[in-house]
KEPADO-997337 format. One line per 4 residues: their letters; for each residue x, y, z of C-alpha. Coordinates in nm, 2 decimals, m for minus. Example, Ala and Ser with C-alpha at 12.3 -4.5 7.8 and 13.67 -1.06 7.14 Angstrom:
BEGIN
as = 1.23 m0.45 0.78  1.37 m0.11 0.71
***
This chain:
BEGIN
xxxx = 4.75 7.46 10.56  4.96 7.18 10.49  5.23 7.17 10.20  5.11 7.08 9.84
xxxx = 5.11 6.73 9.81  5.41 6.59 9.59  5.35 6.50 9.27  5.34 6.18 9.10
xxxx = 5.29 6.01 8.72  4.99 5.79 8.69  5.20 5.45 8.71  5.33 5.54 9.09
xxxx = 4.98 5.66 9.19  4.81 5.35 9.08  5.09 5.10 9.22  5.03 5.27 9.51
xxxx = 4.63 5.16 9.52  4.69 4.88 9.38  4.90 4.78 9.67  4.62 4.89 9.92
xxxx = 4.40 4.68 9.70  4.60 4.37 9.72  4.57 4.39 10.10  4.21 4.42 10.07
xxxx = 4.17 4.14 9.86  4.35 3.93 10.09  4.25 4.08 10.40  3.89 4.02 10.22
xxxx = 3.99 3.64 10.14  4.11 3.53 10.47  3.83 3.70 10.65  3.56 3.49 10.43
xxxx = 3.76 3.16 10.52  3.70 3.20 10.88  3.39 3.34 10.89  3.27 3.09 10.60
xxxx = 3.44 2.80 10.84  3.34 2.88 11.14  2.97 3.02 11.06  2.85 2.71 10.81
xxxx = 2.66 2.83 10.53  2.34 2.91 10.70  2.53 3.17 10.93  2.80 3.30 10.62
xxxx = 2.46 3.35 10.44  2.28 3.55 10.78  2.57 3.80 10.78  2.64 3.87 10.43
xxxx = 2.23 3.97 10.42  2.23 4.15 10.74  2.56 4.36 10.62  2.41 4.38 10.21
xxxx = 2.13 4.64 10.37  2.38 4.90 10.49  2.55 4.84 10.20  2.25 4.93 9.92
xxxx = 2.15 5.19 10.19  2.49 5.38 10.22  2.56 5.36 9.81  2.24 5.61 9.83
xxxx = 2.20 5.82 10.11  2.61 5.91 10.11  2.45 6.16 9.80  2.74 6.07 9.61
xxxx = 2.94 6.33 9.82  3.27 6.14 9.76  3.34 6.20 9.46  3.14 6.54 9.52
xxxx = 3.42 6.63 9.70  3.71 6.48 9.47  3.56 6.71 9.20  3.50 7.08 9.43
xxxx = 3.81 7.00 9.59  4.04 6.91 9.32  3.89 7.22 9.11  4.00 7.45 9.39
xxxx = 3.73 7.70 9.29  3.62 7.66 9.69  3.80 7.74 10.00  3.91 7.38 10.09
xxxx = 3.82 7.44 10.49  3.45 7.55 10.42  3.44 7.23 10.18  3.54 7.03 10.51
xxxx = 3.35 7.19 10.73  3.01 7.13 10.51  3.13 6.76 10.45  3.08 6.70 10.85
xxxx = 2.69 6.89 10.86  2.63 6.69 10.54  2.76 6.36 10.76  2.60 6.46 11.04
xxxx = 2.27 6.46 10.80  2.33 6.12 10.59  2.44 5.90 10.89  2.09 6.03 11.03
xxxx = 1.90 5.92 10.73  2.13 5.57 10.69  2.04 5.46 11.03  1.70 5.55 11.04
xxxx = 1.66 5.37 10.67  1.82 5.04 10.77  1.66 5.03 11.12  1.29 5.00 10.96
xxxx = 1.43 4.75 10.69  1.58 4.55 10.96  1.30 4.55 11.15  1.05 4.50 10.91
xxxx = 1.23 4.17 10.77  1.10 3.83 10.70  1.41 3.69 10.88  1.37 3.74 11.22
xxxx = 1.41 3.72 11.53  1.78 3.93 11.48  2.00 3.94 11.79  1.90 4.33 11.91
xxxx = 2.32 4.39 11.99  2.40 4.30 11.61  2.17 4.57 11.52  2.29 4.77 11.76
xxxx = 2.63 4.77 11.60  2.57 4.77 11.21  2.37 5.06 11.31  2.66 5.25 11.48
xxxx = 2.86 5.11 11.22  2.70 5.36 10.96  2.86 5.68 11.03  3.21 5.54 11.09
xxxx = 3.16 5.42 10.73  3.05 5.72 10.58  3.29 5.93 10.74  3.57 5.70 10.59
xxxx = 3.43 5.75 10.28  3.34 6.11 10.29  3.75 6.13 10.45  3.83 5.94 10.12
xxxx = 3.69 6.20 9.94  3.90 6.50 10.08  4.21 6.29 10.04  4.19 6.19 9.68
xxxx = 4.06 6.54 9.60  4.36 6.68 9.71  4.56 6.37 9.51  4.70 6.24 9.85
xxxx = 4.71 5.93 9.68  4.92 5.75 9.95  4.68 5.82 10.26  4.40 5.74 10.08
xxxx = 4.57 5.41 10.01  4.57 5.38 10.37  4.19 5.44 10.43  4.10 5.18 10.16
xxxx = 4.31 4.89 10.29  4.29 4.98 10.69  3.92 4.87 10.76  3.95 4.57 10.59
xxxx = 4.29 4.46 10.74  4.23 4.57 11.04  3.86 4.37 11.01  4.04 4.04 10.95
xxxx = 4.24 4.08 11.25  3.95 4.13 11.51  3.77 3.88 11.30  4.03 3.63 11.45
xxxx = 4.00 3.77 11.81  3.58 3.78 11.83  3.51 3.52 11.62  3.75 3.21 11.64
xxxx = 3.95 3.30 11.96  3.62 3.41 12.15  3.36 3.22 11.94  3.10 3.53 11.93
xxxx = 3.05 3.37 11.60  2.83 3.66 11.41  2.80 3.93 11.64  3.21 3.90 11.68
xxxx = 3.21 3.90 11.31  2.99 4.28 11.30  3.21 4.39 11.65  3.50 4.33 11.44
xxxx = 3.39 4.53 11.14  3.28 4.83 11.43  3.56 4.84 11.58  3.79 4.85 11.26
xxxx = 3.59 5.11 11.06  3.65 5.32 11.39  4.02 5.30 11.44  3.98 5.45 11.11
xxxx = 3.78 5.74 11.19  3.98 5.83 11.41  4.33 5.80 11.19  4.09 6.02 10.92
xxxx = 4.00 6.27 11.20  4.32 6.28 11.28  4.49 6.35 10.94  4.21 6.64 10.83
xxxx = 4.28 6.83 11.14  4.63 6.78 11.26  4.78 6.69 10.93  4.61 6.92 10.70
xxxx = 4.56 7.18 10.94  4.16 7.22 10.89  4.00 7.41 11.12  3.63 7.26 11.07
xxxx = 3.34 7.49 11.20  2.98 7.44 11.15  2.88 7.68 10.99  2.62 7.61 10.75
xxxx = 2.79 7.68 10.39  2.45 7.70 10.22  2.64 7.77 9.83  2.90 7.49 9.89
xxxx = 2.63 7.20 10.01  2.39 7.28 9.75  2.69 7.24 9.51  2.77 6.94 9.67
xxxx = 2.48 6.79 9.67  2.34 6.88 9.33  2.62 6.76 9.20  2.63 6.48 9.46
xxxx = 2.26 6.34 9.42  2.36 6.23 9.08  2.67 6.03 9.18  2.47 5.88 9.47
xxxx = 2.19 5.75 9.21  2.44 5.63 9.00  2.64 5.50 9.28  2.31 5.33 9.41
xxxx = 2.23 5.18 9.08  2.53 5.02 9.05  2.51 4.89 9.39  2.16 4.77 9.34
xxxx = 2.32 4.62 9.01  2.57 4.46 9.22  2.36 4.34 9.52  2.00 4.29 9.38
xxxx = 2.07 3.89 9.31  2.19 3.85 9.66  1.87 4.00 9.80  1.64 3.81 9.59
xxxx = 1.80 3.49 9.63  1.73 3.58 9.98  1.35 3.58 9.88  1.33 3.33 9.63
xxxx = 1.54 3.02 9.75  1.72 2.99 10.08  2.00 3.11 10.33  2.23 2.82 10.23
xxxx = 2.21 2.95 9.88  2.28 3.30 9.96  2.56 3.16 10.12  2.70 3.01 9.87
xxxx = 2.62 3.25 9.60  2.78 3.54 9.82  3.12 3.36 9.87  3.13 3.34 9.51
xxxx = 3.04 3.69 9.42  3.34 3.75 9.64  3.57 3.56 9.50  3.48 3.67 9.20
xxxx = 3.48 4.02 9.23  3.81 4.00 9.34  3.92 4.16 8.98  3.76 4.39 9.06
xxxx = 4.03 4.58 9.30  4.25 4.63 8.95  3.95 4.91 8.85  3.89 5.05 9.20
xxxx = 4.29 5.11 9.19  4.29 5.28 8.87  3.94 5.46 8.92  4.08 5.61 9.26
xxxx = 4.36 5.78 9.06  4.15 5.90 8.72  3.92 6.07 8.95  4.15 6.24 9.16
xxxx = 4.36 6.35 8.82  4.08 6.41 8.64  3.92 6.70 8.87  4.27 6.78 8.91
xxxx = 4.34 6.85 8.50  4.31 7.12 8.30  4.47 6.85 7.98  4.20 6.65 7.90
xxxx = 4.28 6.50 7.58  4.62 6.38 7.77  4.38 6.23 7.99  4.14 6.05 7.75
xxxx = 4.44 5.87 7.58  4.60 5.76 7.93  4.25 5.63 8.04  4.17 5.44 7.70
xxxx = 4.52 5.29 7.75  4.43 5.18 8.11  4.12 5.02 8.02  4.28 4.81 7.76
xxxx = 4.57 4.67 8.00  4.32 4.63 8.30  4.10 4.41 8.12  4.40 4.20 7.96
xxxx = 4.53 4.16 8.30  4.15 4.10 8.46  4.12 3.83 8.15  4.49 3.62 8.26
xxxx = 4.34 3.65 8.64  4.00 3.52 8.56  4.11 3.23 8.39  4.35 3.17 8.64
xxxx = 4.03 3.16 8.89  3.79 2.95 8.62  4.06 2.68 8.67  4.19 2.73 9.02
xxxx = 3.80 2.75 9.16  3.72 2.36 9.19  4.07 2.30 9.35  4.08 2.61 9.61
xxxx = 3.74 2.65 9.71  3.69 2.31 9.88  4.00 2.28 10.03  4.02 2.67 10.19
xxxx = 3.64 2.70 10.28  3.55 2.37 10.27  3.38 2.08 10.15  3.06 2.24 10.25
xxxx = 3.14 2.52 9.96  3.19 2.35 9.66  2.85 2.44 9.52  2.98 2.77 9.49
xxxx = 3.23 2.70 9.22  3.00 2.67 8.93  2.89 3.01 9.04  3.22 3.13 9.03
xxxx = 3.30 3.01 8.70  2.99 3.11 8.53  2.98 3.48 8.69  3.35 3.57 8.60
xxxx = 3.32 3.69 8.23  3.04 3.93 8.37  3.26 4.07 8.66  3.54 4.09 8.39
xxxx = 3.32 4.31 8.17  3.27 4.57 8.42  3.62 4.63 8.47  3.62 4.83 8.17
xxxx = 3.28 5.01 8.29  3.44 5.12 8.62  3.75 5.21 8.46  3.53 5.48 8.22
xxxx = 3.32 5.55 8.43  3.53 5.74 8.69  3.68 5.94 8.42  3.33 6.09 8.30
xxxx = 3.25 6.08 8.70  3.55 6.35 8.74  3.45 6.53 8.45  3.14 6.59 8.64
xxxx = 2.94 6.38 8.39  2.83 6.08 8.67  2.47 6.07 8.49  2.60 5.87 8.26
xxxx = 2.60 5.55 8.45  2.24 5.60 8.56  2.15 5.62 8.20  2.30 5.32 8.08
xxxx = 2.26 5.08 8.34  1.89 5.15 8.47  1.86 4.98 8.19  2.07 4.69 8.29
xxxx = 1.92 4.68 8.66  1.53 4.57 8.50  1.73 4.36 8.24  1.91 4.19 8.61
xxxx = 1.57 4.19 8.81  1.34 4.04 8.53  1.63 3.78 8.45  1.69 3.68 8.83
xxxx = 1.35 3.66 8.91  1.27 3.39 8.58  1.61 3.21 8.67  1.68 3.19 9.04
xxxx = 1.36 2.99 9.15  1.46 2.72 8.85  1.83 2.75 8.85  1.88 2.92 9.21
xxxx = 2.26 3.07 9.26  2.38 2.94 8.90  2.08 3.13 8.78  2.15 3.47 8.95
xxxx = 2.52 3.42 8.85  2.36 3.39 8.44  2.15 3.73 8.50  2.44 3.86 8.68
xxxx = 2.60 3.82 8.31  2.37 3.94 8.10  2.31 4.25 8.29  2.66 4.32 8.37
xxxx = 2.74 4.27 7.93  2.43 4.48 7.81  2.49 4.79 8.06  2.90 4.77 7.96
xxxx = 2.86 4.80 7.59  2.58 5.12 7.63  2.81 5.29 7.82  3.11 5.26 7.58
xxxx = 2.91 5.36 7.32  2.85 5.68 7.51  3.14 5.69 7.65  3.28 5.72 7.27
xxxx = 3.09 6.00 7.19  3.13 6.23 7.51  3.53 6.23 7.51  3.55 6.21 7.13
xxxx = 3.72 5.90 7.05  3.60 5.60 6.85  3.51 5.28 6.94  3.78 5.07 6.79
xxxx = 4.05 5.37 6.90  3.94 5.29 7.30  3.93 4.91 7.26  4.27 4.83 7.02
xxxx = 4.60 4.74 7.20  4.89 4.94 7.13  5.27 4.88 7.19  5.26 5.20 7.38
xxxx = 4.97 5.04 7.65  5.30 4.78 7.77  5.49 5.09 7.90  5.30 5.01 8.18
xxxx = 5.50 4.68 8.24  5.81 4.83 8.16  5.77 5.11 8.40  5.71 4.82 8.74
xxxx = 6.02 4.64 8.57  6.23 4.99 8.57  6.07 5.05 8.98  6.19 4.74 9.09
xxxx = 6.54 4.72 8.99  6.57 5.06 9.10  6.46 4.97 9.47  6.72 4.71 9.44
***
């Protein structure tokens, strides 16, 4: 086995995501510009419906085994190789079920004819993306903070780079754009395969593990529904829109979801880190106060960053994507105070979710998801993209504030004692100043 990964305070781990996220988000923004450019909004709208299916498909049929994994492995109850072992048969058996799921959904859709070779690759793409995740899993369980960094910003950076090569250089236009993402997500799986077996020394067998992958998976299912409903939450507007107005609209809807949701990499960096810790802690009250102080600084940071966008929006958009965009700033600034609410949601949530409490979410945004379909399908058809951004909102606020409330009353603290800003929450900014002069 490999050595015991070196240990490191909250603030380091999270730089250290954060940075990986920062690369995604540019990695993420770039990649939209030339595909948004160079596809028009008829064919930016094609591909972000053809690649929303795997997406809604994988946040179910992965069984939540991630995070699964973050908690069995992290608790070191198990032996860590029959853990790794039963994550490839359980890979083996959701990459089955993904393909097979998104092949009759493709094939049954209204928009039709597809080119057979896309279809061909977002299919093959499946696995390589659930074993990333599933490798993800094994990484942040064992708090290996810095290669998981690696495995969150890799696929998208190395994405925009073949994006260039397939679509602009060799004009493949979409099917460039989903050879690009193939091709990335597997120079990853193989970095991943790599690390488990030559880095950690794993020697995988497949053996069936019949304890450990019902474990997993009881455990699992209930991430994965949350995980779906939160997907669904995220993705539902897009797929209606689909249904209820047109591909332009989708279009121009999804590029501002994206832009939007950019705040979003501030949670997933701190998330990462309170799951890994939090399966990883015996001190939870330690935990509850450095998690209620991270929620408070990641949404004043989210709130300087959105405005920052509200304003920047009608200037940047036209002039990096286009003329052609510009109906998708209004959706930008009218969906940013619900994308900033959920910052705090994701930031909660992964503490509860490595407690082994992921039901929690189901519970309070189910809720939320009929509050986001009835709303979306009363708005989009009169208001179209402005409309879903509006539901999008409303959904976004209502599930938010349930799950505080909960929140509250599972780890003990009070509402205003989570939500108040204390002096002690800027140490945060003191330690970056103290890392940076001492890299100097």
């Amino acid at each position: 086995m490999e050595k015991p990964i070196a240990k490191r305070s909250y603030f380091q781990d999270i730089l250290s995501y954060l940075g990986s996220n920062v690369t995604v988000t540019i990695s993420n923004l770039v990649t939209g510009i030339i595909l948004s450019r160079l596809l028009g909004a008829a064919g930016f709208g094609l591909y972000s419906y053809l690649i929303v299916v795997p997406i809604i498909v994988i946040g179910f049929t992965q069984l939540g085994v991630r995070r699964s994994a973050i908690y069995h492995i992290g608790n070191k109850i198990l032996p860590e190789e029959n853990i790794v072992s039963a994550l490839f048969i359980l890979l083996l058996w959701t990459s089955t079920l993904s393909i097979i799921i998104c092949g009759l959904a493709y094939f049954f859709s209204e928009t039709q004819p597809f080119d057979p070779l896309i279809i061909v690759l977002a299919l093959l793409t499946i696995p390589l993306l659930l074993s990333n995740v599933f490798a993800g899993g094994v990484f942040l369980g064992k708090e290996d903070i810095r290669r998981a960094s690696i495995l969150n910003a890799g696929p998208t950076l190395l994405t925009l780079v073949l994006t260039v090569l397939f679509v602009w250089v060799l004009k493949l236009a979409v099917l460039g754009a989903f050879i690009a993402i193939f091709t990335a997500n597997l120079m990853t799986f193989i970095y991943s395969y790599r690390t488990i077996l030559y880095s950690y020394h794993y020697t995988i067998t497949w053996k069936y593990h019949e304890s450990i992958i019902k474990s997993m998976i009881k455990l699992g299912l209930v991430n994965a529904l949350a995980i779906f409903v939160m997907q669904l939450n995220y993705r539902l507007d897009i797929l209606m829109l689909r249904k209820l107005s047109t591909l332009e609209e989708v279009g121009f809807y999804s590029l501002a979801m994206q832009i939007a949701e950019q705040l979003w990499h501030i949670p997933m960096a701190v998330e990462n880190v309170v799951l890994s810790r939090s399966a990883n802690s015996q001190d939870r009250s330690l935990v509850h106060k450095t998690v209620a102080s991270t929620f408070r600084i990641s949404l004043l940071v989210g709130l300087f960053l959105s405005i920052g966008i509200f304003f920047a929006a009608p200037y940047l958009i036209p002039w990096i994507f286009g003329e052609a965009f510009v109906q998708s700033v209004p959706m930008i600034q009218v969906v940013l105070p619900g994308v900033l609410i959920l910052i705090g949601f994701r930031i909660l949530n992964s503490r509860l979710t490595g407690m082994g409490k992921p039901q929690i979410a189901i519970y309070t945004f189910l809720p939320a998801l009929i509050i986001n379909f009835l709303l979306n399908l009363f708005l989009i058809p009169r208001f179209g993209g402005i409309g879903a951004a509006w539901a999008t909102n409303v959904s976004y606020a209502a599930g938010s504030f349930f799950f505080i409330l909960v929140y509250c009353r599972e780890v003990k603290m009070s509402f205003r004692e989570i939500i108040t800003l204390r002096r002690s929450d800027f140490y945060f900014f003191r330690d970056i100043r103290s890392l940076v002069k001492s890299k100097k």
